[in-house]
Residue, then its C-alpha position, 0 to 999 in steps of 0.5 A: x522503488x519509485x514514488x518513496x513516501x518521506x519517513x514519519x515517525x507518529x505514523x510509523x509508531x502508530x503502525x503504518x507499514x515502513x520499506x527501506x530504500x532497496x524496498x525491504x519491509x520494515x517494522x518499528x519494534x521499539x523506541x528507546x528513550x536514550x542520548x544515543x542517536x540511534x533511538x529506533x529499532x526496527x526489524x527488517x524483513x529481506x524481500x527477496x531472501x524473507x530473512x529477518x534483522x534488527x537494526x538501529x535507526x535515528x529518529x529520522x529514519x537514518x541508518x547510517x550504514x555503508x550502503x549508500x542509503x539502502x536501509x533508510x526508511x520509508x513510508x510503504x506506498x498504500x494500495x486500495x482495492x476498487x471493485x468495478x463492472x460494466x454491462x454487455x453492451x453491442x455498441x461501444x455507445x450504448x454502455x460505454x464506461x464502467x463503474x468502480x466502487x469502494x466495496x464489492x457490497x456497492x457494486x453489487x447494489x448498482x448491479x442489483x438496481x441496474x440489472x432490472x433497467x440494462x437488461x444485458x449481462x454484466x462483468x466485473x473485475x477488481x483494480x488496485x489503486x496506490 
């Protein structure tokens, strides 16, 4: 898995989705005030297989483990959906790009307003973005 966000920890214990290495979900279930290195627990989820384990990790996100490093955790890559439209058009000048918004309420507010000016039909699609 490309791109890898570093492990942090404030922003895995507010919630923010985890993967391991080899790109499994993982989840910080408990943190465990203890001398131990290992301080986390953390539920991992198989991405292929779908089956469930608990296993420890340091405060780092280390696991330690004789797999080469598979097992040590990441911050998930963030998607975000982008709802975008652009008109007819019978030359590539006339309406030659088109436009993305933050919600599909936003484009639909563009199209309403540019409906009664661009009198062509329109078209939209939607793009996730990491």
């Amino acid at each position: 898995m490309k791109n890898k966000k570093p492990f942090d920890l404030e922003a895995a214990l507010r919630g923010e989705l985890l993967i391991t290495r080899s790109g499994d979900e993982a989840k910080i279930i408990a943190q465990l005030n203890t001398d131990d290195e290992y301080k986390l627990i953390v539920k991992i989820k198989d991405r292929e297989t779908r089956n469930e384990s608990v296993e420890s990790c340091t405060i780092d996100g280390k696991r330690y483990v004789n797999d080469g490093g598979r097992g040590d955790l990441f911050m998930a890559p963030t998607s975000r959906k982008l709802y975008g439209c652009y008109f007819e058009s019978d030359s590539i000048l006339e309406y030659p790009c088109s436009n993305l918004f933050t919600t599909e309420e936003l484009r639909e507010d563009y199209i309403s307003r540019m409906k009664e000016v661009i009198n062509k039909e329109v078209h939209k699609f939607e793009v996730e973005m990491e």
